[in-house]
Every structure is written in structure tokens, then in C-alpha cells.
PyMOL Python script that loads the backbone (N, CA, C, O; Angstrom):
from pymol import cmd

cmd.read_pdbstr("""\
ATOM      1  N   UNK A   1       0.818  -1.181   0.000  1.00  0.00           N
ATOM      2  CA  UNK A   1       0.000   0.000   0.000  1.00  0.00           C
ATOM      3  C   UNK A   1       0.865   1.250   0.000  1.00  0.00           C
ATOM      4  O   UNK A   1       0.480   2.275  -0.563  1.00  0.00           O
ATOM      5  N   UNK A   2       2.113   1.165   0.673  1.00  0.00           N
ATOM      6  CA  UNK A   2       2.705   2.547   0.758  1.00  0.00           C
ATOM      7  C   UNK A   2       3.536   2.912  -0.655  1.00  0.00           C
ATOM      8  O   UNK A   2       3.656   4.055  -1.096  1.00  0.00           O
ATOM      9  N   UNK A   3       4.117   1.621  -1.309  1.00  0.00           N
ATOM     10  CA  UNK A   3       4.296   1.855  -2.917  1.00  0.00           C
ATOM     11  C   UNK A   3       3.286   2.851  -3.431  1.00  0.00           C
ATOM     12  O   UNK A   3       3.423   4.055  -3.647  1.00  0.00           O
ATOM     13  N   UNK A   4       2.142   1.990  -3.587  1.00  0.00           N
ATOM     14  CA  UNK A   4       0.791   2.672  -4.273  1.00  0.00           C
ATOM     15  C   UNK A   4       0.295   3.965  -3.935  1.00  0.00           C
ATOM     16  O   UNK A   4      -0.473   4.633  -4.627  1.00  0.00           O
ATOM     17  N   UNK A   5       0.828   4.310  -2.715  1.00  0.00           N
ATOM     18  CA  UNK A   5       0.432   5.498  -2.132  1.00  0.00           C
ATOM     19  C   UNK A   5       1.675   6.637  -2.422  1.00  0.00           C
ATOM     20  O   UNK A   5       1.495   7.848  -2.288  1.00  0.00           O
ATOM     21  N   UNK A   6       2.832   6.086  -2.799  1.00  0.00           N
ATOM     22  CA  UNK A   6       3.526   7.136  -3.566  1.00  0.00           C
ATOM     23  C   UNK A   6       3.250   7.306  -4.933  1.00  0.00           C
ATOM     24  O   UNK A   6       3.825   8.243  -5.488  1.00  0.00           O
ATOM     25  N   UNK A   7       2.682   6.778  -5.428  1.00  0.00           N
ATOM     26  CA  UNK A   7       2.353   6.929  -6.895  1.00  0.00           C
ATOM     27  C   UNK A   7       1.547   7.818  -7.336  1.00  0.00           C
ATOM     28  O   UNK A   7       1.495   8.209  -8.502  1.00  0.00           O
ATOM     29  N   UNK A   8       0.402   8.446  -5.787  1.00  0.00           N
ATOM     30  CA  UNK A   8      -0.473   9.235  -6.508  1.00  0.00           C
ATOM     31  C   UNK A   8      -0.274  10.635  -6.261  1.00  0.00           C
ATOM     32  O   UNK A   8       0.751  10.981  -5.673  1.00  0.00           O
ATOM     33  N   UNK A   9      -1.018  11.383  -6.588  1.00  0.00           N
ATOM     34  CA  UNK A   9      -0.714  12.740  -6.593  1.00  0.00           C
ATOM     35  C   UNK A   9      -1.355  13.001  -5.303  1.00  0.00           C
ATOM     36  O   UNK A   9      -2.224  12.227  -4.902  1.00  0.00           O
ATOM     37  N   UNK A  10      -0.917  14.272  -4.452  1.00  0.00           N
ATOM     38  CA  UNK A  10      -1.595  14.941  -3.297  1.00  0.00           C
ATOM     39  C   UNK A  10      -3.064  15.362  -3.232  1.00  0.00           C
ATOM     40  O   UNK A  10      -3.653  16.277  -3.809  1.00  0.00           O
ATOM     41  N   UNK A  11      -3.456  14.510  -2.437  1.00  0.00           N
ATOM     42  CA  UNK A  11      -5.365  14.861  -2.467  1.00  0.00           C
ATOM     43  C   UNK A  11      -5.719  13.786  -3.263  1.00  0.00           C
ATOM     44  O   UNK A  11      -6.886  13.497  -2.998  1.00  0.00           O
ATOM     45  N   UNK A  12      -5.103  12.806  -4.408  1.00  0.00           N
ATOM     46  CA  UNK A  12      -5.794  12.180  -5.282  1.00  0.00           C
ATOM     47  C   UNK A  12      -6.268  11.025  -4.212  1.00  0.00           C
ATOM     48  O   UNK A  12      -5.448  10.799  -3.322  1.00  0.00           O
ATOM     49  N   UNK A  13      -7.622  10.184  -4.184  1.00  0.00           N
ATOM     50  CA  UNK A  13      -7.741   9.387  -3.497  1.00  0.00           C
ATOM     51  C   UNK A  13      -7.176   8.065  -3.979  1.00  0.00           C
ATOM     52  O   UNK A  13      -6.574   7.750  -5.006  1.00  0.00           O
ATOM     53  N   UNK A  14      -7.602   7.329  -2.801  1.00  0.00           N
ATOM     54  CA  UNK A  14      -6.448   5.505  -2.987  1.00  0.00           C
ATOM     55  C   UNK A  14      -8.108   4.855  -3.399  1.00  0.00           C
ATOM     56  O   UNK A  14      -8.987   4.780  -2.540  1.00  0.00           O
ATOM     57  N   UNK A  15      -8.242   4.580  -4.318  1.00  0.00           N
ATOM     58  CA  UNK A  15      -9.467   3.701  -4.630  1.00  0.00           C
ATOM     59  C   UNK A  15      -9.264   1.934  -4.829  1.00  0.00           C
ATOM     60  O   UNK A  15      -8.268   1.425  -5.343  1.00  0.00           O
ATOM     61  N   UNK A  16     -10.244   1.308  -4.388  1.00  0.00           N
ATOM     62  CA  UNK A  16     -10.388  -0.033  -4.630  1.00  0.00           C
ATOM     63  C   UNK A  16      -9.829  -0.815  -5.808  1.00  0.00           C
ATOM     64  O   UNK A  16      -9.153  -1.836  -5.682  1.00  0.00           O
ATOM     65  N   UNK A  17     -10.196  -0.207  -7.057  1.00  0.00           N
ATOM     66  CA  UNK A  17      -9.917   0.001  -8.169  1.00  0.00           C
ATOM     67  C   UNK A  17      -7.779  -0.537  -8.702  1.00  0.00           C
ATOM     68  O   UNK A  17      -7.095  -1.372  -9.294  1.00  0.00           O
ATOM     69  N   UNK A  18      -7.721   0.725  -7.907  1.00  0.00           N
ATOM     70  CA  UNK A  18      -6.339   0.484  -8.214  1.00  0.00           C
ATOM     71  C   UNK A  18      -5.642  -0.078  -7.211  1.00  0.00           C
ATOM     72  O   UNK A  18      -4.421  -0.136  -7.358  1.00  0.00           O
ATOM     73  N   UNK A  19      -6.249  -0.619  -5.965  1.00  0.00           N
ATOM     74  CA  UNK A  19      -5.101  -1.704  -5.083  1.00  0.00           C
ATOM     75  C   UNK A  19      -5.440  -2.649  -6.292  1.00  0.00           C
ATOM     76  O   UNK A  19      -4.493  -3.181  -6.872  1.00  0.00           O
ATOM     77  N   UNK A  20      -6.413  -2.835  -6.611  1.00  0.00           N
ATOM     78  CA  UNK A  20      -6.685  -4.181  -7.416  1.00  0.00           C
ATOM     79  C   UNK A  20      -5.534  -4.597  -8.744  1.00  0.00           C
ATOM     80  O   UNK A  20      -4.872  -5.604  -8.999  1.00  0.00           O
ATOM     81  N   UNK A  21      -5.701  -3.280  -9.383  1.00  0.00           N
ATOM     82  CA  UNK A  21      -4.891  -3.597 -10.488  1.00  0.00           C
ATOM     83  C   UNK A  21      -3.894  -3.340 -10.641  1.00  0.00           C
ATOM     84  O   UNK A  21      -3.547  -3.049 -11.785  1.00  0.00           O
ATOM     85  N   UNK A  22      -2.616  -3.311  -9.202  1.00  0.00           N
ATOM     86  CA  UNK A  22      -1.709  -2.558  -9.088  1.00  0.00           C
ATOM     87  C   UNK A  22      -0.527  -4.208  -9.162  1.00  0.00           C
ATOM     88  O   UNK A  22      -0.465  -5.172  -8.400  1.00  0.00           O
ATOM     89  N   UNK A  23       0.026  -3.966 -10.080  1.00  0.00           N
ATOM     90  CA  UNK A  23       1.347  -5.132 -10.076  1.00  0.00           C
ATOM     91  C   UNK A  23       2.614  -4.451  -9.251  1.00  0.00           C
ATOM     92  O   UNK A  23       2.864  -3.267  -9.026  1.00  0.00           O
ATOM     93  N   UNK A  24       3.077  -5.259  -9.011  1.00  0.00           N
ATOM     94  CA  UNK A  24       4.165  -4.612  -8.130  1.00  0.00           C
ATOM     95  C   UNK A  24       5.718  -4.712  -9.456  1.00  0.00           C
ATOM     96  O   UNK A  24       5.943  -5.761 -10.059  1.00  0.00           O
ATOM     97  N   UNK A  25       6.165  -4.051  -9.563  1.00  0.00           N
ATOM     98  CA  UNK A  25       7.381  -4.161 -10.980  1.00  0.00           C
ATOM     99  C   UNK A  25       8.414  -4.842  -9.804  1.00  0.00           C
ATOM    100  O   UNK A  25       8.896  -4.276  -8.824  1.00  0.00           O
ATOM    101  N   UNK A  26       8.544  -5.924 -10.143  1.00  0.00           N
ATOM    102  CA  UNK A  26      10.045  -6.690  -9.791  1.00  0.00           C
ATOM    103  C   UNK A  26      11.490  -6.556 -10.354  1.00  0.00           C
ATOM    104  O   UNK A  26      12.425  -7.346 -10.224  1.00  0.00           O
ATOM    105  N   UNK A  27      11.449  -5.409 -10.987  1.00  0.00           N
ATOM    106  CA  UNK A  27      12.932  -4.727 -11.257  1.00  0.00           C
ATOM    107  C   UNK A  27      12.806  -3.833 -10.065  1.00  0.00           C
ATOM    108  O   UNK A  27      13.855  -3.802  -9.422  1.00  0.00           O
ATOM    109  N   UNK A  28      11.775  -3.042  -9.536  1.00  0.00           N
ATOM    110  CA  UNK A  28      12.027  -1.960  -8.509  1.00  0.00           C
ATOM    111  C   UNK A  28      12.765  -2.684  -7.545  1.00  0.00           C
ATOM    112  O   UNK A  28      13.566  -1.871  -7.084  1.00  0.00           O
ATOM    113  N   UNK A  29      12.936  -3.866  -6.950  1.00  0.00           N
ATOM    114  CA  UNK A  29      14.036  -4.159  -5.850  1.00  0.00           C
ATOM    115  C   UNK A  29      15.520  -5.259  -6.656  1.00  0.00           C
ATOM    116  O   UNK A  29      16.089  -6.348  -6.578  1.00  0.00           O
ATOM    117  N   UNK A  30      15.499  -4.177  -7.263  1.00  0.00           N
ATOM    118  CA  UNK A  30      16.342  -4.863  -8.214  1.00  0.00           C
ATOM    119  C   UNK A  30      18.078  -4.502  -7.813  1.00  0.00           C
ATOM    120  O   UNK A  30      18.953  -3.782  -8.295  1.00  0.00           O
ATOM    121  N   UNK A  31      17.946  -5.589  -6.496  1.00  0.00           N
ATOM    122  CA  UNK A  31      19.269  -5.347  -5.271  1.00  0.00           C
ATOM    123  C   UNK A  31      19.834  -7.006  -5.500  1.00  0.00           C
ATOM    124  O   UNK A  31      20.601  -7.481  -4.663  1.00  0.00           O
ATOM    125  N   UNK A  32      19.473  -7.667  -6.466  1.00  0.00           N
ATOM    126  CA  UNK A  32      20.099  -8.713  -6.391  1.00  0.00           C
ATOM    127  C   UNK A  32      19.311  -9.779  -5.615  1.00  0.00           C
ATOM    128  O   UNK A  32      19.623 -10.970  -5.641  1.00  0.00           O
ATOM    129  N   UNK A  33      18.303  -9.301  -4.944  1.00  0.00           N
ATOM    130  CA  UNK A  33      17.737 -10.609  -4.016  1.00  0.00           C
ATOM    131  C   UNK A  33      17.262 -11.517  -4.460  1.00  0.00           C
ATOM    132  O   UNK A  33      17.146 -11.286  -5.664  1.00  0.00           O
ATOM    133  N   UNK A  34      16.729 -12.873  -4.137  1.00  0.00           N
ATOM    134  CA  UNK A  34      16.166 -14.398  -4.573  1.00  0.00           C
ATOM    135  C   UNK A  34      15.175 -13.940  -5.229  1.00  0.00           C
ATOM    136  O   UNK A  34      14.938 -14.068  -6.431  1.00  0.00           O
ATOM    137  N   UNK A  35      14.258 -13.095  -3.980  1.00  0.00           N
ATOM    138  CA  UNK A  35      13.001 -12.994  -4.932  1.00  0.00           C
ATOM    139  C   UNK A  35      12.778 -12.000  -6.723  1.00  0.00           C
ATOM    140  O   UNK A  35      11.871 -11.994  -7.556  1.00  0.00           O
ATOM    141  N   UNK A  36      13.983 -11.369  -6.640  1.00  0.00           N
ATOM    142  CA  UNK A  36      13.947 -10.316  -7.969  1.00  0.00           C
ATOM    143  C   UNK A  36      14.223 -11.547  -9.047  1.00  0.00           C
ATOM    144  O   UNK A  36      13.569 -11.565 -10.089  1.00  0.00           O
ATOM    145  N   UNK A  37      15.246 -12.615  -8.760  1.00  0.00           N
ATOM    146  CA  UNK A  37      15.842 -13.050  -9.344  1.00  0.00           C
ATOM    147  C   UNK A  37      14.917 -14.076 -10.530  1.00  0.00           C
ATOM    148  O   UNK A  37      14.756 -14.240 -11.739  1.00  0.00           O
ATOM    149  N   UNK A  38      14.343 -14.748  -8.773  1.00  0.00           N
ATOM    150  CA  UNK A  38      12.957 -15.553  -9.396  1.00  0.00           C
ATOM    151  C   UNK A  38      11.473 -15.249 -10.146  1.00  0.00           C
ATOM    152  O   UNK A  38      10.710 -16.094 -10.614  1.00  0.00           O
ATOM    153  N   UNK A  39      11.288 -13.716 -10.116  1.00  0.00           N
ATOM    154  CA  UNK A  39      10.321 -13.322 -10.568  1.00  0.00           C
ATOM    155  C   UNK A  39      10.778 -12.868 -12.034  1.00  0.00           C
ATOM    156  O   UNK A  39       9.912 -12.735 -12.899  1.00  0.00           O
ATOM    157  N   UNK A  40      12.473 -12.568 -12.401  1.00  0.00           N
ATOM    158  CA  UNK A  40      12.456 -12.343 -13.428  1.00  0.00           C
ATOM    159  C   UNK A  40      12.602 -13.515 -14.776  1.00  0.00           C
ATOM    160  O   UNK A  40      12.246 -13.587 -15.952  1.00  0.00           O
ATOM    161  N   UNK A  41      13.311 -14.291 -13.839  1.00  0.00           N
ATOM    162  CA  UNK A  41      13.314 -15.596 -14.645  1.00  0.00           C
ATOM    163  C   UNK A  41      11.997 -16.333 -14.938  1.00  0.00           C
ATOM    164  O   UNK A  41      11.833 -17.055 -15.921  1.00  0.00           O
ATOM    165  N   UNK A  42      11.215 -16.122 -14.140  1.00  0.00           N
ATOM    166  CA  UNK A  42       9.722 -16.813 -14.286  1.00  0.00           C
ATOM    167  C   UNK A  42       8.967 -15.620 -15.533  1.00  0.00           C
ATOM    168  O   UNK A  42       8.198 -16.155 -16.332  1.00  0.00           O
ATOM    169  N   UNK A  43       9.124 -14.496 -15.641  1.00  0.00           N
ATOM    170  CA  UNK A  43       8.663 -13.341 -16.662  1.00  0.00           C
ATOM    171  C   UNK A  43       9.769 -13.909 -17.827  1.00  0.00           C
ATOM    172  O   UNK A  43       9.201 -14.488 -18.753  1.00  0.00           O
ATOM    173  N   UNK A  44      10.851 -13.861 -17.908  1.00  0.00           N
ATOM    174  CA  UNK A  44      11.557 -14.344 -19.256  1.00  0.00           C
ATOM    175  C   UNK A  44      11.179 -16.249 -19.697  1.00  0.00           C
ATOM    176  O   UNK A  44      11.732 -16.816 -20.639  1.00  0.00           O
ATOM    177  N   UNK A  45      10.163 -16.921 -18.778  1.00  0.00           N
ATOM    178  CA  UNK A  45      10.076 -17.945 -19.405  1.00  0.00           C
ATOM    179  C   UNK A  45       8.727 -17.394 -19.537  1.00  0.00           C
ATOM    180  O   UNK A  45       8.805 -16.907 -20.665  1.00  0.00           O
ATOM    181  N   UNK A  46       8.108 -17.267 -19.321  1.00  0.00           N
ATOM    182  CA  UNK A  46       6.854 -16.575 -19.790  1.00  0.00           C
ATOM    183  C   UNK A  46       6.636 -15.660 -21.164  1.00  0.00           C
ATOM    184  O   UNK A  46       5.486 -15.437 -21.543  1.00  0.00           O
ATOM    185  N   UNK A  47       7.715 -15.168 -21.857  1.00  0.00           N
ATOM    186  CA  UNK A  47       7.692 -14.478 -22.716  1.00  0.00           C
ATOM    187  C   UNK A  47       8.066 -15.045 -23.597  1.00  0.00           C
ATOM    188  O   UNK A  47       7.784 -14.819 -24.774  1.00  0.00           O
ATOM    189  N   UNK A  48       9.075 -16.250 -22.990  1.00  0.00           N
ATOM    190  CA  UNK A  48       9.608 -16.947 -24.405  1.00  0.00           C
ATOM    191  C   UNK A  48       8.379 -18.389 -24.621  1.00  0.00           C
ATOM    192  O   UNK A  48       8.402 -19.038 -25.666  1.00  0.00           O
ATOM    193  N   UNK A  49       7.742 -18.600 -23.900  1.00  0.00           N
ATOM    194  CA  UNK A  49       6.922 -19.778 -23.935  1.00  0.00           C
ATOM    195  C   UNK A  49       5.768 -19.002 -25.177  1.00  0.00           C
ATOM    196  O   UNK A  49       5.428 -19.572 -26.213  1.00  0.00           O
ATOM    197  N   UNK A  50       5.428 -17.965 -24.866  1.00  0.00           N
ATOM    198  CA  UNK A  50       4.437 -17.336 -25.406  1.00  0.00           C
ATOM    199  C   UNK A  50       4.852 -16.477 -26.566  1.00  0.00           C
ATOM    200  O   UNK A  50       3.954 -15.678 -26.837  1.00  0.00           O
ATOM    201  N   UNK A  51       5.909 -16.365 -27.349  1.00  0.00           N
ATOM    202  CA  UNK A  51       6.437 -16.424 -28.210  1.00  0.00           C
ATOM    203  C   UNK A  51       6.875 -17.319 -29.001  1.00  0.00           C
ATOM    204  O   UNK A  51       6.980 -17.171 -30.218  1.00  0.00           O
ATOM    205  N   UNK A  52       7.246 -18.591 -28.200  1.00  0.00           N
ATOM    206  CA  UNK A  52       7.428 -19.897 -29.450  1.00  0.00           C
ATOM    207  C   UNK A  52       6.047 -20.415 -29.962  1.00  0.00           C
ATOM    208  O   UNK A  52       5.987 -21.302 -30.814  1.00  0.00           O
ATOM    209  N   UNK A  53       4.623 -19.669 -29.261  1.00  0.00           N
ATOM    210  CA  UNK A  53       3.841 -20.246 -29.103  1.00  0.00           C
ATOM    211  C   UNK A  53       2.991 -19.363 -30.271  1.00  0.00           C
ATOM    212  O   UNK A  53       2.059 -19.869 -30.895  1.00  0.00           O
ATOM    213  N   UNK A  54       3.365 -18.221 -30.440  1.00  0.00           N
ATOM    214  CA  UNK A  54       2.891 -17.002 -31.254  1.00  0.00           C
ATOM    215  C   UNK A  54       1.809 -16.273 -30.525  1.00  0.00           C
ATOM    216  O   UNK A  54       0.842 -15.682 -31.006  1.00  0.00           O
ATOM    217  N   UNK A  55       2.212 -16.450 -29.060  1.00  0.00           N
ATOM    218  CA  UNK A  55       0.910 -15.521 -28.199  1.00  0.00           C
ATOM    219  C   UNK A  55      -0.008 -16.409 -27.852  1.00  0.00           C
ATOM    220  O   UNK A  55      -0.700 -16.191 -26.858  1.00  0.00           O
ATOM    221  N   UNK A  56      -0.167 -17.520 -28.582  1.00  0.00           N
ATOM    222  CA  UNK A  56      -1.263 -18.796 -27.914  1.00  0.00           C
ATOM    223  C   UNK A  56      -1.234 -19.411 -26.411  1.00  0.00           C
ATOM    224  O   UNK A  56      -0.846 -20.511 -26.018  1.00  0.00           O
ATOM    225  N   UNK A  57      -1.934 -17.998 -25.521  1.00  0.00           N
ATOM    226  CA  UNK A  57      -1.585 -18.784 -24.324  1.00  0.00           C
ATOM    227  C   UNK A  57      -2.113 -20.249 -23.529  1.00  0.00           C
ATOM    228  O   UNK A  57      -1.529 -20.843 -22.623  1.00  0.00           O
ATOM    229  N   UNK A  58      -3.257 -20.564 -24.115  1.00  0.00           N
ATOM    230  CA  UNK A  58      -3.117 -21.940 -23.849  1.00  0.00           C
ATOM    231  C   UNK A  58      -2.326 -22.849 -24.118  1.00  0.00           C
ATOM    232  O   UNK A  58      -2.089 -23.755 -23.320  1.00  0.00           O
ATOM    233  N   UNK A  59      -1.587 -22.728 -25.717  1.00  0.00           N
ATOM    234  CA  UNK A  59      -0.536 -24.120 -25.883  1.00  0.00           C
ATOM    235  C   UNK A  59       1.209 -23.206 -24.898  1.00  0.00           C
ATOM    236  O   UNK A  59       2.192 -23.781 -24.431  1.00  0.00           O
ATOM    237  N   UNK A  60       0.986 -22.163 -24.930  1.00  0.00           N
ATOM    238  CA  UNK A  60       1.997 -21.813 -24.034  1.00  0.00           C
ATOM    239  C   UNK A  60       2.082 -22.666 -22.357  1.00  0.00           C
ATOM    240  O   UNK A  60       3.016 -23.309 -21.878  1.00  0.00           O
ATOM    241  N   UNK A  61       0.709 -22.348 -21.769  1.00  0.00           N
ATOM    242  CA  UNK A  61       0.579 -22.954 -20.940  1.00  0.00           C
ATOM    243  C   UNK A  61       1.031 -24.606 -20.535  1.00  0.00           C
ATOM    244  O   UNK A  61       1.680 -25.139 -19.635  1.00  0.00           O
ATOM    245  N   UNK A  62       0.274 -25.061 -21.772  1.00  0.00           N
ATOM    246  CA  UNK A  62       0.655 -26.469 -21.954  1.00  0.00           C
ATOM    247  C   UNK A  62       2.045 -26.923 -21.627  1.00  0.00           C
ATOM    248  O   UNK A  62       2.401 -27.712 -20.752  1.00  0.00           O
ATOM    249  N   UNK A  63       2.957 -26.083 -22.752  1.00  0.00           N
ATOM    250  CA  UNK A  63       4.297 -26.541 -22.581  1.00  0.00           C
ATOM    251  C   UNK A  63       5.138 -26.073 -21.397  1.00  0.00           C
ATOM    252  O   UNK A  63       6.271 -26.451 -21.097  1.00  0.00           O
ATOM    253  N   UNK A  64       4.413 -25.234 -20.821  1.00  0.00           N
ATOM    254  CA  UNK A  64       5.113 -24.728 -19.502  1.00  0.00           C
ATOM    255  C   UNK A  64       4.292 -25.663 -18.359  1.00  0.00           C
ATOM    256  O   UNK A  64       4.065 -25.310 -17.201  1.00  0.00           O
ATOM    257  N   UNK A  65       3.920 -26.893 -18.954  1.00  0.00           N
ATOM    258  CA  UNK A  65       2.602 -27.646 -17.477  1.00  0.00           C
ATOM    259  C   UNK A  65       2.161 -26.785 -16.556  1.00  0.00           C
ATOM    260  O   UNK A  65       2.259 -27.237 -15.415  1.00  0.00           O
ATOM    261  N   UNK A  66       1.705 -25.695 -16.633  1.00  0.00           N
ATOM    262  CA  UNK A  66       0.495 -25.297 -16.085  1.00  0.00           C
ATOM    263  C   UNK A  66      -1.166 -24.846 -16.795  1.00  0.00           C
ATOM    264  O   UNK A  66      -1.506 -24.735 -17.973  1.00  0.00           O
ATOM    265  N   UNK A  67      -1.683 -24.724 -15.953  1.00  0.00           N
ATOM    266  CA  UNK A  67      -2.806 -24.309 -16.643  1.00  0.00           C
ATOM    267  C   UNK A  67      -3.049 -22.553 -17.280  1.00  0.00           C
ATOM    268  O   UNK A  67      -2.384 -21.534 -17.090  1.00  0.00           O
ATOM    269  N   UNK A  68      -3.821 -22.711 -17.773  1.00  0.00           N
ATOM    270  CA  UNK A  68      -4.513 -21.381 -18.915  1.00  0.00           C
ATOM    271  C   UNK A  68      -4.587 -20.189 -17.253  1.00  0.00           C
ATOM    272  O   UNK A  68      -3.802 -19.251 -17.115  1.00  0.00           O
ATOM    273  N   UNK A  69      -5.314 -20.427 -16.555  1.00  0.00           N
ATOM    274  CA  UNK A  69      -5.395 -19.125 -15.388  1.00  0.00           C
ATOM    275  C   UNK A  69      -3.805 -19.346 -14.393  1.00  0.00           C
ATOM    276  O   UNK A  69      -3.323 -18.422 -13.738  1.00  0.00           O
ATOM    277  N   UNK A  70      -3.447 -20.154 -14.440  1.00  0.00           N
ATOM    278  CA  UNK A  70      -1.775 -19.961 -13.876  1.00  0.00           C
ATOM    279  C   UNK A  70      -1.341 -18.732 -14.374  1.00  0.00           C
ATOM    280  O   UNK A  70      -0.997 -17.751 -13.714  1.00  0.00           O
ATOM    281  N   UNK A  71      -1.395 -18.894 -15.971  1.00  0.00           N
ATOM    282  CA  UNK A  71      -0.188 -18.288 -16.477  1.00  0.00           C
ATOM    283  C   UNK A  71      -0.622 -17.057 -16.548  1.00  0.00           C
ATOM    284  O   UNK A  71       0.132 -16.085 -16.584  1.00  0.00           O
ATOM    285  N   UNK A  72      -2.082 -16.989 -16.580  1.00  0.00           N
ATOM    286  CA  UNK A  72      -2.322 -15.604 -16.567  1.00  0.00           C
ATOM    287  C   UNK A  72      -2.323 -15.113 -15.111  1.00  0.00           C
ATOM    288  O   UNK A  72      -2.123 -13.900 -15.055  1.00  0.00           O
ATOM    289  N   UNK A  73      -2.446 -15.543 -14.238  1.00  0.00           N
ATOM    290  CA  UNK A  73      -1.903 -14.862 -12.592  1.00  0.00           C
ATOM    291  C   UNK A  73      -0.206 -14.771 -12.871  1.00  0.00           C
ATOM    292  O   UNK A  73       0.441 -13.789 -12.507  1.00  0.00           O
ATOM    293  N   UNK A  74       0.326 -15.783 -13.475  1.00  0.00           N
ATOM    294  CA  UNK A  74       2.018 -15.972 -13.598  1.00  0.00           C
ATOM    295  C   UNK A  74       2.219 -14.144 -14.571  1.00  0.00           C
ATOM    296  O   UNK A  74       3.199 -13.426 -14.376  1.00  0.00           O
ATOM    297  N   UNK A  75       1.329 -13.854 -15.315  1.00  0.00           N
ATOM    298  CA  UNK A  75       1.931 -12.480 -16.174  1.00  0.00           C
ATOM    299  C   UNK A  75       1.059 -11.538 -15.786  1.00  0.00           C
ATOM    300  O   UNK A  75       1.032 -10.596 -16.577  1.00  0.00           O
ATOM    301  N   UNK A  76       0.052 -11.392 -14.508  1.00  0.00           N
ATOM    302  CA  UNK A  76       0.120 -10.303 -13.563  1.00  0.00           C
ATOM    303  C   UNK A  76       0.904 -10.235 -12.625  1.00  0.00           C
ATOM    304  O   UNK A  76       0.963  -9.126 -12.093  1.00  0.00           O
ATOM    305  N   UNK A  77       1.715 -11.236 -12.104  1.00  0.00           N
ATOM    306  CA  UNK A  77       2.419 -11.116 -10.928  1.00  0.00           C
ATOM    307  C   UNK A  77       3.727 -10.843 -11.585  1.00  0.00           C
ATOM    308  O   UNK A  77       4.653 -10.483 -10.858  1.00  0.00           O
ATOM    309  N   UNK A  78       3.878 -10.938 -12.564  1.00  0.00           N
ATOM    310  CA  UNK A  78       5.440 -10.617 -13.149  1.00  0.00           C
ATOM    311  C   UNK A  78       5.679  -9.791 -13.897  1.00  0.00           C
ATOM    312  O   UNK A  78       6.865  -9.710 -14.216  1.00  0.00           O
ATOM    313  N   UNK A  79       4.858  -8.957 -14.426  1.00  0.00           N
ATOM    314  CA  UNK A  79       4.053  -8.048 -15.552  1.00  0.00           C
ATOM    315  C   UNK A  79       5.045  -8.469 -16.782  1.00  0.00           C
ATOM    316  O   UNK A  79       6.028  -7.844 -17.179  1.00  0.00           O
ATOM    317  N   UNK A  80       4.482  -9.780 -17.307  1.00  0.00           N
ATOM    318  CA  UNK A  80       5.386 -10.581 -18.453  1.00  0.00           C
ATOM    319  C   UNK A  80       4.055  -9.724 -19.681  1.00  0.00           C
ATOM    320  O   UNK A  80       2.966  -9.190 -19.472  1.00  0.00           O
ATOM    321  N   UNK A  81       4.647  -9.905 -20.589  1.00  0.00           N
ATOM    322  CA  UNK A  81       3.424  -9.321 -21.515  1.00  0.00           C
ATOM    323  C   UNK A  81       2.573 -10.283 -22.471  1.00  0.00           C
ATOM    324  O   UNK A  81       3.206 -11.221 -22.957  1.00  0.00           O
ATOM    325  N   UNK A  82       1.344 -10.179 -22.769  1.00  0.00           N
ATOM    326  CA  UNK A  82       1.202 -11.377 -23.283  1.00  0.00           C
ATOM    327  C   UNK A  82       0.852 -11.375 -24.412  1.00  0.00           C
ATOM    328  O   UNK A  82       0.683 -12.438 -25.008  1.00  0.00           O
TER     329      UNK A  82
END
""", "prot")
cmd.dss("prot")
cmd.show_as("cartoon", "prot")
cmd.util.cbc("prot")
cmd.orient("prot")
């Protein structure tokens, strides 16, 4: 919340809206830690799965064995693009 709450302007309110659709960018702690490390590697297999795939995220899914709503929680939580 306090990320999100620097983002907005003075007086602008914090709405429901945008806790919701707020990804957190995993380059911002981009200090070397496990977790930067693992969120970026999980976004670069995500991009390349869905590129050998031509954007087909179900057969992307497939070949990455997870399912169709994984991968799409997997490229909000990593902001991989799809």
C-alpha cells in the first residue's frame, strides 16, 4: 500500500480500483535478491513460452505444465506481456 500510495498525486484518493490492479514491478528491488531473481526468470520464461507459441496462451501454458489461469496470474504477478 505505501508503494501505491507514492504513486499518486496529493489529495488524489487511494481507490479499490487500483489496489486491485496494481502489479508490483520486480525490477524496482532490483538489489540482487532471490526474490527479484525468481520473478524475473519466471517473466523471461513466460515471454519466451508465449512467443514460441505465437501468443497462444493456452498451448503456451501447456508446454510450460500449467494451466490457462496460472499463467495468466504468472503475467500479472510478473508483468510478463502477453
Amino acid at each position: 500500500m505505501r508503494v501505491i500510495a507514492t504513486e499518486l498525486r496529493p489529495g488524489e484518493p487511494l481507490d479499490l480500483d487500483l489496489l486491485l490492479n496494481h502489479t508490483p514491478d520486480p525490477r524496482a528491488s532490483g538489489d540482487g535478491s532471490l526474490r527479484f531473481h525468481r520473478i524475473e526468470g519466471e517473466r523471461r520464461a513466460l515471454d519466451e513460452a508465449l512467443r514460441k507459441h505465437d501468443g497462444n496462451v493456452t498451448a503456451a501454458a501447456r508446454a510450460l505444465g500449467i494451466s490457462r489461469q496460472a499463467i495468466y496470474k504468472a503475467l500479472r504477478r510478473t508483468g510478463a506481456h502477453s
